[in-house]
C-alpha positions as CSV (number, residue, x, y, z in Angstrom):
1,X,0.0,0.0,0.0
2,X,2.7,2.8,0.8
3,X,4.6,1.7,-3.1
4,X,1.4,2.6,-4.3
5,X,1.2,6.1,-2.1
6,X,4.2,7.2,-3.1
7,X,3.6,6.6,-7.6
8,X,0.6,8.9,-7.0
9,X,1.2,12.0,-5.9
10,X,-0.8,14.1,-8.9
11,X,-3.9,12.3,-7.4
12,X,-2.6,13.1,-3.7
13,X,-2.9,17.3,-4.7
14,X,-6.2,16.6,-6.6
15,X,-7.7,14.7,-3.6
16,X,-6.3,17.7,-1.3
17,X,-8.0,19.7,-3.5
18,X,-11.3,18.7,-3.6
19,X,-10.9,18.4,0.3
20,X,-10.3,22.3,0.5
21,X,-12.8,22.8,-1.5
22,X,-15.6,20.8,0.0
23,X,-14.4,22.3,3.5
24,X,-14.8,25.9,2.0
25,X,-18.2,25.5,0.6
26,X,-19.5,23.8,3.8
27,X,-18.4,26.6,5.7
28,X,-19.6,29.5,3.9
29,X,-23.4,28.3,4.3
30,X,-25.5,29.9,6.6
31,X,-25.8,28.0,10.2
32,X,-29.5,27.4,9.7
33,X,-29.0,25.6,6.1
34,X,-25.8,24.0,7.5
35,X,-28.0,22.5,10.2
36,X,-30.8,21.9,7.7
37,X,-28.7,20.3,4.6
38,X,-27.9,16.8,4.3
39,X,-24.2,15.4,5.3
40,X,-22.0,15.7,2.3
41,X,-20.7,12.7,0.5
42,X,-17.0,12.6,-0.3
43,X,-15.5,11.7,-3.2
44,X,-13.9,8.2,-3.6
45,X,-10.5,9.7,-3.9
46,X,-11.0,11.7,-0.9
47,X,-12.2,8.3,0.6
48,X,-9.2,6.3,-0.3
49,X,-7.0,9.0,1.3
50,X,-9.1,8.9,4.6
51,X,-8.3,5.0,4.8
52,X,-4.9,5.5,3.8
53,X,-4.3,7.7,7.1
54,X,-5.9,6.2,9.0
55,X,-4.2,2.5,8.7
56,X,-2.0,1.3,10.8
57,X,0.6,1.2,7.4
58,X,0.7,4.9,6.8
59,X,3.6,6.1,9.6
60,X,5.8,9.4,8.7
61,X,9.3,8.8,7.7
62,X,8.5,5.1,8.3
63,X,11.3,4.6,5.5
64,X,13.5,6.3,7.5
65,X,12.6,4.1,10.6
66,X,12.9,1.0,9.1
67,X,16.9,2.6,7.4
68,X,17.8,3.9,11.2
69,X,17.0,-0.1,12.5
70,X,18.2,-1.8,9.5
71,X,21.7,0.0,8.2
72,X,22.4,-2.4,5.9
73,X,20.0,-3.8,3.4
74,X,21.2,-8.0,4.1
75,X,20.9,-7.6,7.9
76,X,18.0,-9.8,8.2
77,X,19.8,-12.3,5.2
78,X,23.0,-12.1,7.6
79,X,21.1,-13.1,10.7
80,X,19.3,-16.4,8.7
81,X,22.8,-16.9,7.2
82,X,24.6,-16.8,10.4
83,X,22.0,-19.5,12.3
84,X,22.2,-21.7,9.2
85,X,26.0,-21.4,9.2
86,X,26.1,-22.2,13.2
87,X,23.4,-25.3,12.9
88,X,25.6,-26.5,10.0
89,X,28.8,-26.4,12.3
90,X,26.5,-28.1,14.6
91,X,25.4,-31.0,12.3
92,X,29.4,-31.4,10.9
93,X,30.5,-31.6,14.6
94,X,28.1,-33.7,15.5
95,X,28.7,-36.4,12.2
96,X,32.6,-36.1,13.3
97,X,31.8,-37.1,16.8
98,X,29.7,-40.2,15.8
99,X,32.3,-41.0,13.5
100,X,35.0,-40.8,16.1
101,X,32.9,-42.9,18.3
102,X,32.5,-45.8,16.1
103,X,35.7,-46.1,15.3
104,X,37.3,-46.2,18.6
105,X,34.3,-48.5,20.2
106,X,34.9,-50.6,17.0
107,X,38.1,-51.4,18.0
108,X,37.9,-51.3,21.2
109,X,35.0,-53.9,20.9
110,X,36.7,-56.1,17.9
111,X,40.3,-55.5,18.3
112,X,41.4,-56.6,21.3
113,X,44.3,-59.0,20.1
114,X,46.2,-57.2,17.2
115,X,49.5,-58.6,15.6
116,X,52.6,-57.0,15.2
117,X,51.7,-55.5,11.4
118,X,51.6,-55.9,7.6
119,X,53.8,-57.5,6.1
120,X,55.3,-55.6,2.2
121,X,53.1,-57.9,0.3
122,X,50.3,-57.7,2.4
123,X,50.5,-53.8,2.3
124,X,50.5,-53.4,-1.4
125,X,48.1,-55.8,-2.0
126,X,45.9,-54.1,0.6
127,X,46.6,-50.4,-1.2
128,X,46.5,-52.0,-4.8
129,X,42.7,-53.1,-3.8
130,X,41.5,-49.9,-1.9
131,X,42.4,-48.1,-5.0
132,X,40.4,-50.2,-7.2
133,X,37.8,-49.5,-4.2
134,X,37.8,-45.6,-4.6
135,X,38.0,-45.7,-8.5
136,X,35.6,-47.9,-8.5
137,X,32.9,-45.7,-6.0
138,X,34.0,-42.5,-7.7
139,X,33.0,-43.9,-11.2
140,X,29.3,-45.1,-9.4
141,X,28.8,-41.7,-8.0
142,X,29.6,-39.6,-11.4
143,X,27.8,-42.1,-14.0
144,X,24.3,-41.8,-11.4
145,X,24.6,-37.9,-11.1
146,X,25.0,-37.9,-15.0
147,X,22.1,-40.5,-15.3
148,X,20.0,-38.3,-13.0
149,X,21.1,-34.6,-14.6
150,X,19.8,-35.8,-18.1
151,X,16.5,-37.9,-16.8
152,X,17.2,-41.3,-16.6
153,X,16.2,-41.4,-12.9
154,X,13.0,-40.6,-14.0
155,X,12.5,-42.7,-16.4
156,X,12.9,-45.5,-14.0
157,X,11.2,-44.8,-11.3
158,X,8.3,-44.6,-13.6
159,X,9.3,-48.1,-15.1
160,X,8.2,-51.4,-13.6
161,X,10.1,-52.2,-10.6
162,X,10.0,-55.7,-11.0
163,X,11.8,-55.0,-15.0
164,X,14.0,-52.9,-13.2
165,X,15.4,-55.4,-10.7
166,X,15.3,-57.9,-13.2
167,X,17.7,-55.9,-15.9
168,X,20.1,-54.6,-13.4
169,X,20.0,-57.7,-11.5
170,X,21.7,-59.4,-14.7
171,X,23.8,-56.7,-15.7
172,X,25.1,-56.1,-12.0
173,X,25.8,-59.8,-11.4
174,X,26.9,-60.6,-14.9
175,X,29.6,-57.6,-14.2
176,X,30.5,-59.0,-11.3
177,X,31.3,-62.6,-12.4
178,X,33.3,-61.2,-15.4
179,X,35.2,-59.2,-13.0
180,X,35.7,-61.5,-10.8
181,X,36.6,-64.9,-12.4
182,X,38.2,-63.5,-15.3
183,X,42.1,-63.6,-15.2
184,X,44.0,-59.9,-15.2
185,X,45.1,-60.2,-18.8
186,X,41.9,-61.1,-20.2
187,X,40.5,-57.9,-22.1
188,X,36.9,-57.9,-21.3
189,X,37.8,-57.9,-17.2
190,X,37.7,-53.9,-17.6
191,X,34.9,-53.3,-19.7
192,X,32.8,-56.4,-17.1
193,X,34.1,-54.2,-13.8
194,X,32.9,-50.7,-15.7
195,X,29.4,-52.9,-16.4
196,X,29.3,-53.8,-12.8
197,X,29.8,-50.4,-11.5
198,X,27.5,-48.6,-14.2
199,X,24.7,-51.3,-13.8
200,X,25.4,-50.0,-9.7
201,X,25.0,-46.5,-10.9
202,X,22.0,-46.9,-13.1
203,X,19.8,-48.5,-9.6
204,X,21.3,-45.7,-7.0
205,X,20.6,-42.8,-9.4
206,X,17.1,-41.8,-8.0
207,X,18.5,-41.3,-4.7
208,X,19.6,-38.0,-6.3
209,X,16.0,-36.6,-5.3
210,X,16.9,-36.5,-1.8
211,X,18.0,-33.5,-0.2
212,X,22.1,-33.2,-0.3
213,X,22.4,-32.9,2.8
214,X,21.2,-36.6,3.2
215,X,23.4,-37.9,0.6
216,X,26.6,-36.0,2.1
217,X,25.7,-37.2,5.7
218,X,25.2,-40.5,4.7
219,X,28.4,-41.0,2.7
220,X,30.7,-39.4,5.4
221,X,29.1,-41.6,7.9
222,X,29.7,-44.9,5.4
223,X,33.6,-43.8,5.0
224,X,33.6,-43.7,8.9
225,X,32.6,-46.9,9.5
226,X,34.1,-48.7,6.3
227,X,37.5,-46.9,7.6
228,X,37.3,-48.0,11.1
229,X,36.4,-51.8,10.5
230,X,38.6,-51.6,7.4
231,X,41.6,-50.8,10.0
232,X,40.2,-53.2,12.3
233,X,40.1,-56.0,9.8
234,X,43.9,-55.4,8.8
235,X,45.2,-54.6,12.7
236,X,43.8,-58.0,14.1
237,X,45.0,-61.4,14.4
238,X,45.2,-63.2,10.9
239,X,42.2,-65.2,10.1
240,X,39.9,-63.7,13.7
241,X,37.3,-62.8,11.3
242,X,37.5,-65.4,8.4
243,X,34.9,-67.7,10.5
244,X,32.0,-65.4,9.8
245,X,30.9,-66.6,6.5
246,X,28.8,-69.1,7.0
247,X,26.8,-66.8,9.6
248,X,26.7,-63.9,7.3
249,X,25.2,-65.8,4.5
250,X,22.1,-66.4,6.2
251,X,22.0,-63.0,7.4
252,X,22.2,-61.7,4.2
253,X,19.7,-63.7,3.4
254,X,17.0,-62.4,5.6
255,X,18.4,-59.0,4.8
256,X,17.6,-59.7,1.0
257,X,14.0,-61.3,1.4
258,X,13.3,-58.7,4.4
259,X,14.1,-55.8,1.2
260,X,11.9,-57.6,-1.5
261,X,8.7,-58.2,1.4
262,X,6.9,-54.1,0.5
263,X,7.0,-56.1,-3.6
264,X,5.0,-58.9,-1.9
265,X,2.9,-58.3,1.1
266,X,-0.2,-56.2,0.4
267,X,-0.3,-52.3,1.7
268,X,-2.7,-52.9,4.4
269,X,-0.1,-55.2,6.6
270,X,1.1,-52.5,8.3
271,X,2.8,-54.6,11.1
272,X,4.6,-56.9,8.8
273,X,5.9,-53.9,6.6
274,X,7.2,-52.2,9.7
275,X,9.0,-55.2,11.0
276,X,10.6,-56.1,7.8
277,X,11.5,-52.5,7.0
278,X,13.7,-52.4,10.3
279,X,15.0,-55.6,9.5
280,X,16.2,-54.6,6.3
281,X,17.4,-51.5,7.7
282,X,19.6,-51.7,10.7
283,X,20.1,-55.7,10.3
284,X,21.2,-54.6,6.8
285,X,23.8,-52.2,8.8
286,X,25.0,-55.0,11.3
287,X,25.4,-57.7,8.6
288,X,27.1,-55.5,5.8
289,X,29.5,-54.0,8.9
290,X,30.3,-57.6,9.9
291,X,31.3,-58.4,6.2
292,X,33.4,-55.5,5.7
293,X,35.5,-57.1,8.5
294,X,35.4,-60.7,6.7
295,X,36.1,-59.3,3.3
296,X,38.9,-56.9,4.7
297,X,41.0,-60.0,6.0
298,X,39.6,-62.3,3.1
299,X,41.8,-60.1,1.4
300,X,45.1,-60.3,3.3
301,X,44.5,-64.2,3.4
302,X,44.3,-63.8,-0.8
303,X,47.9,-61.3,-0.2
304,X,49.9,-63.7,1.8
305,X,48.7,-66.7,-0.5
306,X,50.0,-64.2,-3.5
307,X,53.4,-64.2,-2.0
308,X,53.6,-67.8,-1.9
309,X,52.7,-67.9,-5.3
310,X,49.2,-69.6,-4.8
311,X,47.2,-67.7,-7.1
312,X,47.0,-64.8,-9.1
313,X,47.3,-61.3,-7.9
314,X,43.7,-59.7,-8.9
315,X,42.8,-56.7,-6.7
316,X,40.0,-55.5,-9.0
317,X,38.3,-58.6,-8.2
318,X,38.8,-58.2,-4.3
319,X,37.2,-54.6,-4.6
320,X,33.9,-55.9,-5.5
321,X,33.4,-57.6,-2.4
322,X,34.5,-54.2,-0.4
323,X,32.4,-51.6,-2.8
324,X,28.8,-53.6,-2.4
325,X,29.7,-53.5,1.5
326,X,29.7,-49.8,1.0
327,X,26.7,-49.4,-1.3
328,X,25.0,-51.7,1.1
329,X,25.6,-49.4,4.2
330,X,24.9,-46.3,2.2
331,X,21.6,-47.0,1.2
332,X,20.4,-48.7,4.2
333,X,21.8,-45.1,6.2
334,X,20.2,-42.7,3.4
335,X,16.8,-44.5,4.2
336,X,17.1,-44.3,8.1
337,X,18.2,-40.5,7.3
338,X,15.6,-39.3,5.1
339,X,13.0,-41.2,7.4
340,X,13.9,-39.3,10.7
341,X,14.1,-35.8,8.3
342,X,10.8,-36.3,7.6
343,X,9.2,-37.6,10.6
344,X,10.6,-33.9,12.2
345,X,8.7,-32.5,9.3
């Protein structure tokens, strides 16, 4: 209302006017026909003006007031800025503490008997894999965000999910096996491990319709705990952790069916949904974390059996293992994140 004051002031003068006048005409009457004529009626302009003064809006110098509390034009944008900065600082401090935490009560809790240390071999063969690992995640993470910049993601969340599990199902395993049981010098083992991890990409891409800050969270708290039980793995007695295969196939398996129950079970079993859903979830987390620890010395077993000249060195095969651990774990914590975000909502 007080922009639109202010572009009229020719209509301002002419309501003024008319004002005067109507004031001067009303007063020059004789008392008696003063007394005896009817009330005048005011013009809508001079009506508008009336209102205008007489809201609560129409202040003098209120400009000025609001320039004298306010110096700076971003003051308000400085305070929001600040209190998002300082809740951000909280959150990061927060993510660094848990992080801390798990990795000191994981080896606190697993690593009780260590051995002396790696041995060349071991080391190299240990590096050799975790860089296959990070090449490997790195090429996941830039083929999805491409997928989902140019509208695949869409695309296949509007698919059928049952076509969908079915086509990357193949691809991702077919990948897999290529990668895995071809020998070093074959020439399709790269092109079946850039199938593998693209078949990977192609599935996580709609996860790029969270928020972020999900994502980011997520992932720093995935390197946290595949770092700590990574260095727990490789700081431990040779072989502590090998006798959790057999276990950790059945979990797995209860994980897997527990994940494909919401394809099966109608919507109205609420209580069967629920309990599966936190099966998949945080038993997903407690199985996946237990086989980082078995794949992480399954590889040092593979290391010192490379030294003695047992079987091939192949640390692009040992990375698969290691990057579905971490896929696993990331997923499973971007659901349990984005759940709580919007239960506070």
């Amino acid at each position: 209302m007080l922009s639109c004051v202010r572009s009229q002031p020719r209509a301002f003068s002419v309501a003024a006017s008319a004002v005067r006048s109507l004031s001067t005409k009303a007063a020059t009457r004789p008392v008696a026909s003063r007394v005896a004529a009817k009330p005048l009626q005011a013009s809508p302009i001079a009506q508008q003006v009336r209102q205008v003064r007489q809201s609560p809006f129409h202040r003098p110098n209120l400009n000025n007031q609001v320039q004298q509390s306010f110096p700076s034009s971003g003051a308000g944008n400085a305070y929001g800025q600040s209190s998002a900065t300082q809740s951000g600082w909280t959150k990061a401090l927060t993510s660094v503490g848990i992080i801390a935490a798990t990795a000191i009560g994981a080896n606190l809790f697993f690593n009780r008997k260590t051995r002396d240390g790696l041995s060349l071999g071991e080391s190299n063969y240990l590096n050799s894999t975790f860089t296959y690992l990070g090449g490997g995640l790195t090429i996941t993470g830039a083929v999805a965000y491409a997928m989902h910049r140019y509208g695949f993601s869409a695309r296949l969340m509007a698919a059928n999910p049952w076509l969908v599990l079915g086509v990357g199902l193949v691809a991702s395993i077919g990948g897999m096996m290529g990668a895995t049981s071809l020998p070093s010098s074959h020439p399709a083992k790269g092109p079946c491990w850039l199938l593998f991890n693209i078949s990977q990409a192609a599935v996580l891409s709609p996860l790029f319709f969270l928020n972020p800050a999900i994502l980011a969270r997520a992932g720093l708290y995935t390197a946290g705990l595949m770092g700590s039980l990574c260095y727990v793995a490789a700081t431990a007695k040779e072989d502590q952790f090998l006798y959790l295969g057999g276990p950790l196939l059945a979990g797995v398996t209860i994980v897997a069916l527990s994940s494909l129950a919401p394809m099966i079970l109608p919507a109205t079993a609420v209580r069967s949904l629920i309990a599966t859903e936190a099966i998949s979830l945080y038993g997903g987390l407690a199985v996946f974390g237990a086989f980082v620890l078995w794949d992480t010395q399954k590889v040092l077993q593979h290391a010192r059996q490379v030294e003695h000249g047992m079987r091939p060195s192949d640390p692009m095969a040992e990375s698969i293992g290691l990057e579905l651990d971490f896929i696993n774990i990331f997923t499973r914590l971007v659901q349990i994140l984005a759940t709580r975000d919007q239960r506070r909502r």
